[in-house]
C-alpha positions in Angstrom: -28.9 14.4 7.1 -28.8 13.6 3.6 -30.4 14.4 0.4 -30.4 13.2 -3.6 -30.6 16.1 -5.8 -31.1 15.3 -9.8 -30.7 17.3 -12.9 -33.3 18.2 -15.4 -31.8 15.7 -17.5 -31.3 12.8 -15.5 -28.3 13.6 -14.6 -26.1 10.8 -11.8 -26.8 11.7 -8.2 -25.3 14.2 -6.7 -24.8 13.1 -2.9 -25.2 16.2 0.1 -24.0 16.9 3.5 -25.9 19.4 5.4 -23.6 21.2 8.6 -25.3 19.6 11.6 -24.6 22.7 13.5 -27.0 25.0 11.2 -30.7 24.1 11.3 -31.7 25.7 8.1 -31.3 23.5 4.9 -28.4 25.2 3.4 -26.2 23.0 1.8 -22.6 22.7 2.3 -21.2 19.6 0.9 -21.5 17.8 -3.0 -20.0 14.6 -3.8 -20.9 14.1 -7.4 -17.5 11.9 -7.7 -17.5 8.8 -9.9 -20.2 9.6 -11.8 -18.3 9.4 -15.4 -20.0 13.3 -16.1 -18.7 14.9 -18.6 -19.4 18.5 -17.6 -19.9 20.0 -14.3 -23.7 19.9 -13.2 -24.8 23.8 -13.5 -27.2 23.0 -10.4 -24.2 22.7 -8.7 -23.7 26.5 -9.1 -27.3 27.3 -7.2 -26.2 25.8 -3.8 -23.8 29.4 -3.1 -23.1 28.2 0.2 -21.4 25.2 -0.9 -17.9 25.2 1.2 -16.7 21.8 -0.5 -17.3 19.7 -3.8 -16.2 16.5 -4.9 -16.0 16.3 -8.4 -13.0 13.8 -8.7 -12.8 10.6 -11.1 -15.1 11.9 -13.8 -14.7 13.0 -17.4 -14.8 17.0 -17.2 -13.2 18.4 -20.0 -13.7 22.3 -18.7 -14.7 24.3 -15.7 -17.8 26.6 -16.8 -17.5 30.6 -16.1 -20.5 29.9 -13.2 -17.9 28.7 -10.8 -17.3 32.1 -9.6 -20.9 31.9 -7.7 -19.4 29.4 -5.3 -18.0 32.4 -3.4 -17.5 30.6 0.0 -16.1 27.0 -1.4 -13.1 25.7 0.6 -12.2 22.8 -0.7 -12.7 21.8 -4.9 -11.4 18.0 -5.6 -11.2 18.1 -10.0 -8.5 15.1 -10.1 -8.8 12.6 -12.6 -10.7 14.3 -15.3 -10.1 15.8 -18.9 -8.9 19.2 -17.7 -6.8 20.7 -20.3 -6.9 24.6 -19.6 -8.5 26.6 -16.5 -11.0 29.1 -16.7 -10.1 32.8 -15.3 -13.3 32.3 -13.2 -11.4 30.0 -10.9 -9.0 32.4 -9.8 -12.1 34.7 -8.6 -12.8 31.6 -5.4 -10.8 33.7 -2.8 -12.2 31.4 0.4 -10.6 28.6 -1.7 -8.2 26.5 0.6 -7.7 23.0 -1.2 -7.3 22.3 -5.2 -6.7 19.4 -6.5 -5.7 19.0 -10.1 -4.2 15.8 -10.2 -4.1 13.5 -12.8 -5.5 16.2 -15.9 -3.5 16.7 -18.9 -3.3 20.7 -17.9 -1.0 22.9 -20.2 1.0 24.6 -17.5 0.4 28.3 -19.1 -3.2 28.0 -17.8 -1.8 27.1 -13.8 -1.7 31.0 -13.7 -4.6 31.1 -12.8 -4.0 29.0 -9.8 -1.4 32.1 -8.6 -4.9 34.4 -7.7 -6.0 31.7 -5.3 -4.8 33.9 -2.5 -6.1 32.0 0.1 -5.0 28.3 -0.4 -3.6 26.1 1.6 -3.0 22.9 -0.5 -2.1 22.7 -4.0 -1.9 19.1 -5.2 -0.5 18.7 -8.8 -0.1 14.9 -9.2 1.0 13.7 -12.4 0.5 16.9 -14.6 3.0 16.1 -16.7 4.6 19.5 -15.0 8.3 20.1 -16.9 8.5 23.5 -14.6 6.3 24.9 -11.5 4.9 28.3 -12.9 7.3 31.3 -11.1 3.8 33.2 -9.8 2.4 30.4 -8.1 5.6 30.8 -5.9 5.6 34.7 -5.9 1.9 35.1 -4.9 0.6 31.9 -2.8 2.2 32.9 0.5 -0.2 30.4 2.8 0.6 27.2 0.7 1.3 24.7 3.6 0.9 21.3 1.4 2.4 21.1 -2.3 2.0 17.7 -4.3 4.2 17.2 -7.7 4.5 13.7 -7.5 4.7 11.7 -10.9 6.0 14.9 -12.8 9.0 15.9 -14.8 10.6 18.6 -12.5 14.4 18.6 -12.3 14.6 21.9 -10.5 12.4 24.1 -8.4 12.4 27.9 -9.3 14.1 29.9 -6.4 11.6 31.7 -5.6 9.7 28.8 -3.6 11.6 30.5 -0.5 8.7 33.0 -0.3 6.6 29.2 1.3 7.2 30.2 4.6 4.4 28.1 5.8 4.9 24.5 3.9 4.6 21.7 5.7 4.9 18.7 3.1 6.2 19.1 -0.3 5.7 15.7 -2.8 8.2 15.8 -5.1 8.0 11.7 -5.5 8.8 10.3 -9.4 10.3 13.5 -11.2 13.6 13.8 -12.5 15.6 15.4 -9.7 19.2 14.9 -9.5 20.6 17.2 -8.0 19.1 17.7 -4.0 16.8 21.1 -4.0 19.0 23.5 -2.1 15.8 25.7 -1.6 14.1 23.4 0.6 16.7 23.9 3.6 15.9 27.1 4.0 12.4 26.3 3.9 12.2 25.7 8.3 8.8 25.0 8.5 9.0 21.9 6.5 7.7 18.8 8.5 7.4 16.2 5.6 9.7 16.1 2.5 9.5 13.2 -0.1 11.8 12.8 -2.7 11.2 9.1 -3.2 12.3 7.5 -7.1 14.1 10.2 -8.6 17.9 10.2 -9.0 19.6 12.4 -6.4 23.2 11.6 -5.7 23.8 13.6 -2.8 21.9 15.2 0.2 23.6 18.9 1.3 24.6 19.5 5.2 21.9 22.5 5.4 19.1 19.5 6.1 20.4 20.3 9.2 18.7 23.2 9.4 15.3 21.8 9.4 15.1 20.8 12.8 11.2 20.4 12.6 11.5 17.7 9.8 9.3 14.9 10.8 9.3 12.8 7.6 12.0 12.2 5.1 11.6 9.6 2.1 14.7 8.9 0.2 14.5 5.8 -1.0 14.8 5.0 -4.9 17.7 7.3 -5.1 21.7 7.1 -6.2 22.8 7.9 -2.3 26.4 6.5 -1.3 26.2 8.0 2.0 24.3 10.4 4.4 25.2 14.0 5.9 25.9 13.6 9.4 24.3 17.0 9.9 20.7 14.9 9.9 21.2 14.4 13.5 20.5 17.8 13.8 16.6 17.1 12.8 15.5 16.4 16.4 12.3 15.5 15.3 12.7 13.1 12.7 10.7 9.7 13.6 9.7 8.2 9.9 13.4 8.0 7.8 13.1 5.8 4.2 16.8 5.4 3.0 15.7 2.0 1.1 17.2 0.8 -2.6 20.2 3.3 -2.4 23.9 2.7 -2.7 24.7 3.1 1.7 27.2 0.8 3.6 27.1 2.5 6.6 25.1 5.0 8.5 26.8 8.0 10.1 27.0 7.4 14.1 25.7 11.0 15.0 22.2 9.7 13.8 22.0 8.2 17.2 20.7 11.0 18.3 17.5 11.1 16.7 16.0 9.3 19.9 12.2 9.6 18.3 12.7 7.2 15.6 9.9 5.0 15.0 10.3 3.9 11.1 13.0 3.4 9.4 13.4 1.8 6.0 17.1 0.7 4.7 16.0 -1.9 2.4 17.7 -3.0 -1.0 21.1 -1.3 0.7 24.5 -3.1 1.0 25.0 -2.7 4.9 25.5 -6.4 5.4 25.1 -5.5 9.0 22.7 -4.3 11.2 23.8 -0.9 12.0 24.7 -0.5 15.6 23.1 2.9 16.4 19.7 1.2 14.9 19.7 -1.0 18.6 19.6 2.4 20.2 16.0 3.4 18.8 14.1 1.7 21.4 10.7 3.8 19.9 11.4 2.1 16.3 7.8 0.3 15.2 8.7 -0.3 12.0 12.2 -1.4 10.4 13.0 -2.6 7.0 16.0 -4.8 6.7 15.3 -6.6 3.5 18.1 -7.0 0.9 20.8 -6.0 3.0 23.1 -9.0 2.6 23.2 -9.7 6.5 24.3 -12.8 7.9 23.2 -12.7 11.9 21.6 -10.0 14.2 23.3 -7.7 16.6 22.7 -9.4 20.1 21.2 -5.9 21.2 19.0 -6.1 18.5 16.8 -8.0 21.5 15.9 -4.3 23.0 14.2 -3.4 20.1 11.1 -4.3 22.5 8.8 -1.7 20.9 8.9 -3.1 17.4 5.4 -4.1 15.3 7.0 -4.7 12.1 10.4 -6.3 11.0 11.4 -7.0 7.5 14.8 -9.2 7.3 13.4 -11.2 3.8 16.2 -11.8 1.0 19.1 -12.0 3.3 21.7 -14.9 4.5 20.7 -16.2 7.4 20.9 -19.8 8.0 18.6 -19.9 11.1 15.7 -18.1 12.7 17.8 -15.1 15.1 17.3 -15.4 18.6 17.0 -11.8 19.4 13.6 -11.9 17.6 11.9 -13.9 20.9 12.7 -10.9 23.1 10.5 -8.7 20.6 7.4 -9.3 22.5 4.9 -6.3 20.1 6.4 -8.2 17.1 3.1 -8.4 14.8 4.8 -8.7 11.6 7.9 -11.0 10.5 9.2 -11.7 7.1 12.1 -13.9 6.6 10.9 -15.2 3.4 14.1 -16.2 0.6 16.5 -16.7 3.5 18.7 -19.9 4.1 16.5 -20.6 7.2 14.7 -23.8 6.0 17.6 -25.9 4.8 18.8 -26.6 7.9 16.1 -26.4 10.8 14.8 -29.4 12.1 13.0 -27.7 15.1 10.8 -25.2 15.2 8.4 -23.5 18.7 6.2 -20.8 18.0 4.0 -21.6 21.0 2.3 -18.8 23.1 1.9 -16.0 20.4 -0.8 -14.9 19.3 -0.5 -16.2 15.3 -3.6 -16.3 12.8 -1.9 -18.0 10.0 1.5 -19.9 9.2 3.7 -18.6 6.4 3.5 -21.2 3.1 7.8 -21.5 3.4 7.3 -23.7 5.9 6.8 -26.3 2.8 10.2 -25.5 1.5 12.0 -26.6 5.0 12.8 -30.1 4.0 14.6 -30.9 7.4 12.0 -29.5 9.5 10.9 -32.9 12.2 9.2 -30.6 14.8 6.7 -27.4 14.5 4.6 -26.5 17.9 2.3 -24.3 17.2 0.3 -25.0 20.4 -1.5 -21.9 22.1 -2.2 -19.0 19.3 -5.2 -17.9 17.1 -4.5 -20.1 14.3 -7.3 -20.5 11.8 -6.4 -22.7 9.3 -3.2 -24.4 7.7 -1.8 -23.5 4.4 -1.7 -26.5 1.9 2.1 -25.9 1.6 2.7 -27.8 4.9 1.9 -31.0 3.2 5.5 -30.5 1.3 7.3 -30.6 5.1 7.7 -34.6 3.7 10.6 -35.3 7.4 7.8 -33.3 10.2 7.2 -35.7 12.5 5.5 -33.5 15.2 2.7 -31.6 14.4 1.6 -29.8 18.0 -1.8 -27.4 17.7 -3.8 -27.6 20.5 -5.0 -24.4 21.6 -5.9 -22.7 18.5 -9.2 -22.1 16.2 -8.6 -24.5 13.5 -12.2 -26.1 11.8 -10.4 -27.8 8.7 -7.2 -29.8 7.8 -5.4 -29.2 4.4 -6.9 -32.0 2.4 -3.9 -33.8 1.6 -2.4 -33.9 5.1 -2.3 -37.9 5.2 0.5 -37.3 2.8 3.1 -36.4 5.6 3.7 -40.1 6.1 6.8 -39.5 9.0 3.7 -37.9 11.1 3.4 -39.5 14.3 2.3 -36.8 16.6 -0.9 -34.7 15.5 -2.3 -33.0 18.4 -5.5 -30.6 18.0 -7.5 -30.6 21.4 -9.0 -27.1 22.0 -9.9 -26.5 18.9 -13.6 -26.2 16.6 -12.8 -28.9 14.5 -15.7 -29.0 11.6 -13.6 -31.7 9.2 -12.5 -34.0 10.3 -15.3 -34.0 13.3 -14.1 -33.9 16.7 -14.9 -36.8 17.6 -12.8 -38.4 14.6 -9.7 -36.4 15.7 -10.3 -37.7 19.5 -9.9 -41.6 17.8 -5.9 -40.2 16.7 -4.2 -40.1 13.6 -5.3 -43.3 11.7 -8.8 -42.2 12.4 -8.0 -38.9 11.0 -6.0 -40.3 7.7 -8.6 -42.3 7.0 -11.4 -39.1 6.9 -9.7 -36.8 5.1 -8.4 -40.0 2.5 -12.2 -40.7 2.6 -13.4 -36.9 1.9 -11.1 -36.6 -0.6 -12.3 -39.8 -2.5 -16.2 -38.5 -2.2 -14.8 -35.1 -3.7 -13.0 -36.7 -6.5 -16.0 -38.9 -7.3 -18.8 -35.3 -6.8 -16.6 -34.2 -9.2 -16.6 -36.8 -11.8 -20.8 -37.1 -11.6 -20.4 -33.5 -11.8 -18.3 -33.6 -15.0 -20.3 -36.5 -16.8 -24.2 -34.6 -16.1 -22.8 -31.4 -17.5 -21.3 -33.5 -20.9 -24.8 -35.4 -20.7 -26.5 -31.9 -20.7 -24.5 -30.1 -23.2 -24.6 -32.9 -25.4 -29.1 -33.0 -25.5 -28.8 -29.3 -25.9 -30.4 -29.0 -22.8 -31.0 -25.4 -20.0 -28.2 -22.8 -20.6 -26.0 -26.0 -21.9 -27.9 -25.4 -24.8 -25.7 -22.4 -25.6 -22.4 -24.0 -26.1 -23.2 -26.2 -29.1 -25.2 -23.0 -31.0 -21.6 -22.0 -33.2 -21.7 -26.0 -34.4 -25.1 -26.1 -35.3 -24.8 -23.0 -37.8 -21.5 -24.0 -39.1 -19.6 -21.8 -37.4 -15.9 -22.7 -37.0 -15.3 -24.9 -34.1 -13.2 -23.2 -31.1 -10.2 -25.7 -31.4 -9.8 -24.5 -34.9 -9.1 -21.3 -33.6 -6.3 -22.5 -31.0 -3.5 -20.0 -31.3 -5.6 -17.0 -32.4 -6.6 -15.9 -29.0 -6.0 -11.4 -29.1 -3.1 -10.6 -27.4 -4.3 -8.1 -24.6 -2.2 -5.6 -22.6 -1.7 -5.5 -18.7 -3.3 -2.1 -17.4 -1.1 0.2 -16.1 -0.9 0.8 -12.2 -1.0 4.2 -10.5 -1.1 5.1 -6.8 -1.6 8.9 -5.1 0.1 9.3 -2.7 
C-alpha cells in the first residue's frame, strides 16, 4: 500500500510504505532518493511517525532544525549529498539506529554531534575524507555494532574504540593503515574485519583471540607471511589474502575446517598449498597469478567447489583434477599456456551456456565436443581455431552459426542434431556441411549487398536534402566550416572516475 505525496511547490515524488500490520494510515517509510533536491522536503517533518527515510543521492547541502520532530526514526540514509556540517538537532533522534553519511564532504568537528546518537547501531562514514575518528563517538556510542570508514585517510584508530563491545563489522577498506590496529583484537565480538588496500606489513598473534571472526579481507596489503595463531578463529569461512607478498601458508590453518572462500590471488605460492585440499566446504577459491605450474592431485576432493580462478598461471594443459569437481560453475584459465599445445578437447555432459572466446587462440586444437550442455550460441572467436577438424554439438540450444564459420576450411565433422536451429534452417544442416557452407556463404553475401543498398539510399537521401537527412548538409549550406576541416580539433574529454560502496 502505497502513496505519492507532493510539495506545494512541485516538489519530486516522495515514495511511502505504510506498516501492513497497522490499519490506520500512519506513515512509516519515505524514499525521496534520487530526486537531485537540494534541501530536505519540510513535509517530510509532518509524517512524526516516520521510523525510516531515504534521502540518499541528492544535493542536500544542510539538515534543517525540524528534524528533531522525527522522534521515532530508526533508520536516516543522507549519503551522497552536499553535507558539510550537522545540525545539533540531529543529535536530539534518540530511537535513531542507522546513519549514513557517506560520501559528504563533512568537516569532522561537526561528527560530534553523531556521539549523542545513543541509540545507534550503524555508523557508516564512507569516504569522508576522515584524517581521525572523533574520540566521543568512541566514548559515548556503546551499541555501535557496524562501523564503515572505507575510502578515508585513517592511519590509526584512537584507543578508546575498546569501549565497542558489541561491533560486529568494522570497514576500514582504502585508508592509510600500516601498521595492523592492535585495538581490534581485543574487540571479541568482531565477526567481519576488512582492511582491504591499505599498506599493513604485519598481522599481530592476538587475531587469535577473536575466535568469532567470520570474515577477514586482507588483500591489497604488504603481508610476507601469516600468524599461525589464525587457526585459532574457528569460525573463519571467507579469508582474502590476494595481491600480497605470501609464499607459503602456515600449516596450522588446516584447522579452519569451515572454509568456504578463500582468495590468494596475485601471491607468489607457485604451488597450490597443501592444507587448501583439506577444505572440502571451499565454494570459492582464487588462484590467479600465483605462478603455478600443475595442480595437487588432491586438488580432485575439492568436490564442493562453484568457483575456481587459476587465470595468468603456467600451465601448459587443462588439470585433470578439475573433472572430479562435479558443482564447478565457474572456471577461468584464461592467459595460461593451455592452447599452444592441445589438440583435443571434451567438455561433453556439463551443463555449459557459452564457450570461452580463447578457444580462437588454440591454434593446435583438431577436436572440441561439446555435445550434451545448454549451449546457446558460439562466440565468433572460434572461427580463428584455423587446424579444428571436429566440431561435435548435438544436444544443445544453439539457433545461429557465427557467420563466418565456412572459414574453418580443415572442418570435416559438424554435428548439431537436437538443436533449434533458426540459421541455417534445419533442414539445411540435416543436408551436412557443404549444404551449410553454402547458407551461411549465401547470408553473408545478401548482408553485404542489404548493406551496400543501405549505404547508397542514405548517400541518395542526404545528397536531395531529403527527411531528417536533410540535417547533415545545413552547416554547408550556411557556410559553415566543413567537419573534415576540423579533423584533429575534437575536445579532449576525461574518463569519469569509478566508486563502489561497499
Amino acid at each position: 500500500m502505497s502513496k505519492d505525496i507532493k510539495s506545494v511547490e512541485h516538489s519530486p515524488k516522495i515514495h511511502q510504505r505504510n506498516d501492513p500490520q497497522h490499519v490506520n494510515d500512519r506513515t512509516f517509510f519515505i524514499d525521496a532518493s534520487n530526486q537531485s533536491l537540494t534541501a530536505i522536503p519540510l513535509e517530510i517533518f509532518t509524517f512524526t511517525e516516520l521510523e525510516e527515510v531515504h534521502l540518499e543521492n541528492n544535493q542536500i547541502e544542510e539538515i534543517p532544525q525540524e528534524i528533531q520532530r522525527l522522534k521515532n526514526i530508526r533508520v536516516l540514509y543522507l549519503d551522497k549529498n552536499n553535507l558539510r556540517s550537522l545540525c545539533p538537532a540531529l543529535g536530539l533522534l534518540s530511537s535513531l539506529e542507522s546513519l549514513d553519511l557517506s560520501y559528504n564532504p563533512i568537516f569532522s568537528s561537526s561528527l560530534v554531534v553523531v556521539s549523542f546518537l545513543h541509540a545507534l547501531r550503524e555508523l557508516r562514514l564512507y569516504q569522508t575524507d576522515l584524517k581521525e575518528i572523533p574520540v566521543v563517538i568512541c566514548k559515548n556510542l556503546h551499541h555501535l555494532e557496524l562501523l564503515g570508514l572505507t575510502g578515508n585517510h585513517l592511519k590509526c584508530l584512537p584507543k578508546e574504540i575498546v569501549n565497542q563491545t558489541k561491533l560486529r563489522e568494522i570497514y576500514l577498506k582504502r585508508n592509510q593503515f600500516e601498521v595492523f590496529p592492535q585495538e581490534l583484537c581485543v574487540l571479541y565480538t568482531l565477526e567481519i574485519i576488512d582492511l582491504d588496500e591499505n599498506k599493513i606489513g604485519a598481522i599481530p598473534e592476538e587475531i587469535g583471540h577473536l575466535t568469532g571472526l567470520q570474515k577477514f579481507y586482507m588483500a591489497s596489503n604488504n603481508l610476507p607471511v601469516l600468524p599461525a595463531s589464525l587457526c585459532q578463529c574457528s569460525q573463519l569461512s571467507v579469508l582474502d589474502l590476494s595481491h600480497n607478498l605470501l609464499h607459503s601458508i602456515p600449516k596450522s590453518l588446516a584447522e579452519l575446517r569451515k572454509m568456504t572462500e578463500i582468495g590468494l590471488s596475485g601471491n607468489r605460492l607457485e604451488k597450490v598449498p597443501r592444507l587448501i585440499c583439506r577444505w572440502t566446504s571451499l565454494h570459492l577459491l582464487y588462484l590467479g597469478n600465483t605462478g603455478l605450474h600443475r595442480l595437487r592431485g588432491s586438488f580432485r576432493c575439492l568436490v564442493n567447489l562453484r568457483f575456481l580462478d587459476l587465470s595468468q598461471n603456467h600451465l601448459d594443459h587443462c588439470p585433470l583434477q578439475i573433472c572430479a569437481l562435479k558443482n564447478l560453475e565457474v572456471l577461468g584459465l584464461d592467459d595460461n599456456k593451455i592452447g599452444q599445445s592441445l589438440k583435443e578437447l571434451y567438455i561433453e555432459n556439463n551443463h555449459l551456456e557459452y564457450l570461452p572466446v580463447s578457444l580462437g587462440s588454440m591454434p593446435n586444437l583438431e577436436v572440441l565436443d561439446c555435445r550434451h550442455n545448454l549451449l546457446k550460441q558460439l562466440p565468433d572467436a572460434i572461427c580463428q581455431a584455423q587446424a579444428l577438424k571436429e566440431l561435435r554439438l548435438e544436444d544443445n540450444l544453439l539457433t545461429h552459426l557465427p557467420e563466418n564459420l565456412d572459414s574453418l576450411v580443415n572442418l570435416k565433422v559438424l554435428t548439431l542434431m537436437d538443436n533449434p536451429m533458426e540459421e541455417p534452417p534445419k533442414e539445411v544442416c540435416a543436408e551436412g556441411n557443404e549444404a551449410i557452407w553454402k547458407y551461411l556463404k549465401e547470408n553473408r553475401n545478401r548482408n553485404i549487398m542489404a548493406t551496400k543498398i543501405q549505404a547508397w539510399w542514405r548517400g541518395t537521401m542526404v545528397q536531395r536534402g531529403f527527411g531528417k537527412f536533410g540535417e547533415l548538409l545545413k552547416p554547408q549550406k550556411k557556410g559553415k566550416t566543413s567537419p573534415k576541416d576540423k579533423k584533429g580539433k575534437k575536445d579532449v574529454k576525461g574518463k569519469p572516475g569509478k566508486g563502489k560502496k561497499k
